[in-house]
Structure formats: structure tokens, C-alpha cells
DSSP file (Angstrom, degrees, kcal/mol; ACC not computed):
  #  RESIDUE AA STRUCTURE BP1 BP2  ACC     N-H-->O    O-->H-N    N-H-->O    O-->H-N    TCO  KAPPA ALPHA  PHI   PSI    X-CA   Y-CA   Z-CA
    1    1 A X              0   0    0      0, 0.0     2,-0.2     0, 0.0     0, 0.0   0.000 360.0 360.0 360.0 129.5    0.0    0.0    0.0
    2    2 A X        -     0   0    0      3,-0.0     2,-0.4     1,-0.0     0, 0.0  -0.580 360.0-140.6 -90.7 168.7    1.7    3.5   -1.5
    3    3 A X        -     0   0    0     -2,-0.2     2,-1.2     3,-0.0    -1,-0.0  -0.838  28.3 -90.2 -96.3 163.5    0.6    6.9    0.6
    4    4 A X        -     0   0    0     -2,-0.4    -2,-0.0     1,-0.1     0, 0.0  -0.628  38.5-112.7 -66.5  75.2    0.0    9.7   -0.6
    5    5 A X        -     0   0    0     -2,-1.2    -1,-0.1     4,-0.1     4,-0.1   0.241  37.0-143.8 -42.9 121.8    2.8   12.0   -1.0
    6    6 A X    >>  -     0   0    0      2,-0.1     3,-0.7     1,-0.1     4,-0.7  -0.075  29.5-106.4 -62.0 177.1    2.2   15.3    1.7
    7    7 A X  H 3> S+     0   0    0      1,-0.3     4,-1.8     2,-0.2     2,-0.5   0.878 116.5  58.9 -74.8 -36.0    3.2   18.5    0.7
    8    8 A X  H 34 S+     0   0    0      1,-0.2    -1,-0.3     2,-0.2    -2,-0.1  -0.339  99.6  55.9 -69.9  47.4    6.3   18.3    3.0
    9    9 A X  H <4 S+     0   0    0     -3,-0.7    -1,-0.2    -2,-0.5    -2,-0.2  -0.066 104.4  52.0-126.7 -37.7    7.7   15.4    1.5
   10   10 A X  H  < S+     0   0    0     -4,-0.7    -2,-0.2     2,-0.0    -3,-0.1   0.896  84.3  98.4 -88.2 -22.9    7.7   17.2   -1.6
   11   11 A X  S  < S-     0   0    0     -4,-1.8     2,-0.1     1,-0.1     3,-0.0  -0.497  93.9-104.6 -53.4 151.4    9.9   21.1   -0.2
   12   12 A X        -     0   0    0      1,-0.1     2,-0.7    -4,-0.0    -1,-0.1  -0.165  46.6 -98.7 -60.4 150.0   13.5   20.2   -1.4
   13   13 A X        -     0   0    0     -2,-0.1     2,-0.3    -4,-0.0    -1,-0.1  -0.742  39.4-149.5 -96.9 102.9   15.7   19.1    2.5
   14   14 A X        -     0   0    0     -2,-0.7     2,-0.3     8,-0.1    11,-0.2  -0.802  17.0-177.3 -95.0 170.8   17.8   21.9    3.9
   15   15 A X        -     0   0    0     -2,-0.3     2,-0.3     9,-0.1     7,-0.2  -0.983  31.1-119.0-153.8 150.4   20.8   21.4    5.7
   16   16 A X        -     0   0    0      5,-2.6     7,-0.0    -2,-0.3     9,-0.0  -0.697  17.7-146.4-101.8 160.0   23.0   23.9    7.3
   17   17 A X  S    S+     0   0    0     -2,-0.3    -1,-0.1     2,-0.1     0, 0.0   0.346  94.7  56.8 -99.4   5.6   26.5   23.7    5.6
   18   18 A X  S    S+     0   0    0      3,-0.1    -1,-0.1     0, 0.0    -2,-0.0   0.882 125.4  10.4 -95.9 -58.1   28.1   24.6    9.1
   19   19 A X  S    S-     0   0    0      2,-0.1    -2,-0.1     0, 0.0     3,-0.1   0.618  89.9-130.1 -97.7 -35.7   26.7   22.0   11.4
   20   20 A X        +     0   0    0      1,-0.2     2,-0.2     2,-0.0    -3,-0.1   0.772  67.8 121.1  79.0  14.8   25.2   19.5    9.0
   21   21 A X        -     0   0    0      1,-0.0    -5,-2.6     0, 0.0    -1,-0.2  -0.470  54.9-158.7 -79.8 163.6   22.1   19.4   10.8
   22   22 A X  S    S+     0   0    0     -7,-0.2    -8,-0.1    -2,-0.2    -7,-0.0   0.289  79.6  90.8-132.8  18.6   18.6   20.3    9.3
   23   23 A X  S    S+     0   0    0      1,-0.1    -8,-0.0    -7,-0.0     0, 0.0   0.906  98.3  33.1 -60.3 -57.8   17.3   21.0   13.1
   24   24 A X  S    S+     0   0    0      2,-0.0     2,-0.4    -8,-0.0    -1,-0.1   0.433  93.1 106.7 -71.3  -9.0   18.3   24.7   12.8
   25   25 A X        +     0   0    0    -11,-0.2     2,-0.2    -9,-0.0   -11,-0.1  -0.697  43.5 179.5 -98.5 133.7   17.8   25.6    8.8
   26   26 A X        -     0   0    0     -2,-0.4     2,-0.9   -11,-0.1   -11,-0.1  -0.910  31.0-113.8 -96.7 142.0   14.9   27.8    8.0
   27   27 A X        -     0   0    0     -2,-0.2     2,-0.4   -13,-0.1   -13,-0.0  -0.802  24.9-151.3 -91.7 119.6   13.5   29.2    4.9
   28   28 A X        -     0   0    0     -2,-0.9     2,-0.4     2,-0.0    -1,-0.0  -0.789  21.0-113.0 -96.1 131.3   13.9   32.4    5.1
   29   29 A X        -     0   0    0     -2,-0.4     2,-0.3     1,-0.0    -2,-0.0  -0.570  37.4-175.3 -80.0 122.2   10.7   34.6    2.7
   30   30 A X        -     0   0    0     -2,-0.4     5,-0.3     2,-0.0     4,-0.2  -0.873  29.8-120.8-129.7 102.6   12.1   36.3   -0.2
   31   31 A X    >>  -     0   0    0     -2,-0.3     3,-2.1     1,-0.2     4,-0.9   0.047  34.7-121.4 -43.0 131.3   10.4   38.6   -2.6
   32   32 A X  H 3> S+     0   0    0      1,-0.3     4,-2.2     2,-0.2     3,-0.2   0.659 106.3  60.2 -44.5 -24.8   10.8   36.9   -6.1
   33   33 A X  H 3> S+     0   0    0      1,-0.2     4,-0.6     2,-0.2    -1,-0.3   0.286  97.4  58.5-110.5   8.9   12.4   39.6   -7.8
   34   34 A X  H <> S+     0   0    0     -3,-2.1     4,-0.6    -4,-0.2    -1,-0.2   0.609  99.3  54.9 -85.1 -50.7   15.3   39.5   -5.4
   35   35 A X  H >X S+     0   0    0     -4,-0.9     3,-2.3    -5,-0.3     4,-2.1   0.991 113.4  53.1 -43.7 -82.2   15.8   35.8   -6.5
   36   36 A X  H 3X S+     0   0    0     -4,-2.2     4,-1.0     1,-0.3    -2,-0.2   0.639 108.3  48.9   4.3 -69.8   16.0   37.9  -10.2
   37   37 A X  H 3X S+     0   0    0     -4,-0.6     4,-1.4     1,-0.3    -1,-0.3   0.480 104.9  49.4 -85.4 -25.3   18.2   39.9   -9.1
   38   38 A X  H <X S+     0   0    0     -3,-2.3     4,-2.9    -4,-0.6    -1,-0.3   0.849 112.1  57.6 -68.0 -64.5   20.8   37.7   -7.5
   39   39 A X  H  X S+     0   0    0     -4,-2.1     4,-0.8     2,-0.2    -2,-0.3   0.769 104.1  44.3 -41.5 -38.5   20.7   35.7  -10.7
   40   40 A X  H >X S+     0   0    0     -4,-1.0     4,-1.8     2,-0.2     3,-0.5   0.960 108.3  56.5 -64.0 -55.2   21.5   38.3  -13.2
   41   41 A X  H 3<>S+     0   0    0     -4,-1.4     5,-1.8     1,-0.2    -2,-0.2   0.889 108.1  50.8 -41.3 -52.6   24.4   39.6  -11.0
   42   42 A X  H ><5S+     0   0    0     -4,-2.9     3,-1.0     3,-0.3    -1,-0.2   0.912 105.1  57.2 -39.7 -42.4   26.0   35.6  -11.1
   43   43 A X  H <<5S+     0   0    0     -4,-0.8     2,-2.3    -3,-0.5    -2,-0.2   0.984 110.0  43.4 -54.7 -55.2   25.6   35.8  -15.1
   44   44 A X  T 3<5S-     0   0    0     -4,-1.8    -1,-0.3     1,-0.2    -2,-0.1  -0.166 125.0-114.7-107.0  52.6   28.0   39.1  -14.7
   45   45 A X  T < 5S+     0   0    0     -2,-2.3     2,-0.3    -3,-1.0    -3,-0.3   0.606  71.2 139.0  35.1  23.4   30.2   36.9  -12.1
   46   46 A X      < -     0   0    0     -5,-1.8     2,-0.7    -8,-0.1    -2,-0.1  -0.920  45.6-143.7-107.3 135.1   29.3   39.0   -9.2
   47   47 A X        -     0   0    0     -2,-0.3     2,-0.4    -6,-0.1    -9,-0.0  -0.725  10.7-166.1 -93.9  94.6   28.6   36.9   -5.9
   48   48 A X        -     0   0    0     -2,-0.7     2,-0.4   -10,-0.2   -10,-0.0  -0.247   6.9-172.3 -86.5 136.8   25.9   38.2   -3.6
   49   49 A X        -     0   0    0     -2,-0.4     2,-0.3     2,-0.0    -2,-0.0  -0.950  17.4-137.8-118.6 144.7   26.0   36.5    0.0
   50   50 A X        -     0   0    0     -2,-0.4     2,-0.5     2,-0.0    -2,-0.0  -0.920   6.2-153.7 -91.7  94.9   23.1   37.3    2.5
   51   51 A X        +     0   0    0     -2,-0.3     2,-0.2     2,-0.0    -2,-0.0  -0.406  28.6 166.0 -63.3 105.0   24.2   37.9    6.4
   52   52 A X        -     0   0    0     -2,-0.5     2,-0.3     3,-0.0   -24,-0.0  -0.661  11.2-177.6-115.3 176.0   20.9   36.9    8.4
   53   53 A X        -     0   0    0     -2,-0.2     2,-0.5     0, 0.0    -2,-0.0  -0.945  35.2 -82.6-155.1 164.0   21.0   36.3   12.2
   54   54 A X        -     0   0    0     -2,-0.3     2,-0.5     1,-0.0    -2,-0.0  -0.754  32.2-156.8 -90.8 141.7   18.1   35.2   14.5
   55   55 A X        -     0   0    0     -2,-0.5     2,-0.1     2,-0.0    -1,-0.0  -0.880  10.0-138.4-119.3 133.5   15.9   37.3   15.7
   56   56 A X              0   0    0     -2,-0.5     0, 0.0     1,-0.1     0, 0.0  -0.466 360.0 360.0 -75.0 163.0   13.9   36.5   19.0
   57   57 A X              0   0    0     -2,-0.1    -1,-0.1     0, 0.0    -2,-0.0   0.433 360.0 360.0 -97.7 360.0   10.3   37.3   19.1
């Protein structure tokens, strides 16, 4: 008997590249055109890195 794939089965795994864990990785919400914009700049070699931190609530 198959199930029914959920929709969390189907998000792509993250994993933090510091720890190796995937306890701590979050998806951080990013306007699409941001995505864009980070892409074009790679075509013209330029590397854009984001610097995030946690913020308590």
C-alpha cells in the first residue's frame, strides 16, 4: 500500500553547511524579484552573499 505523497515530503531538504544538521535551517521569505536579481548579477560573475542572524520574538 503506497501513501499519498504530503506536501512536506515534496519542499526540497535543507541542511545547514556549518553543522550538517537540518534542526536549525529555516526558509527564510524572499520577494521573487530578489531571487531575479541575485541571478543576473552571477551571469555578470558577481557573488551576492546574504548575512541573516536570529531574531527572537
Amino acid at each position: 500500500q503506497q501513501e499519498a505523497a504530503t506536501m512536506k515530503d515534496r519542499l526540497p531538504k535543507m541542511m545547514c553547511h556549518v553543522c550538517k544538521t537540518s534542526t536549525t535551517c529555516h526558509a527564510i521569505p524572499m520577494p521573487y524579484v530578489t531571487r531575479y536579481l541575485v541571478n543576473e548579477l552571477a551571469a555578470m560573475n558577481i557573488k551576492v552573499t546574504f548575512d541573516v542572524e536570529k531574531i527572537s520574538c
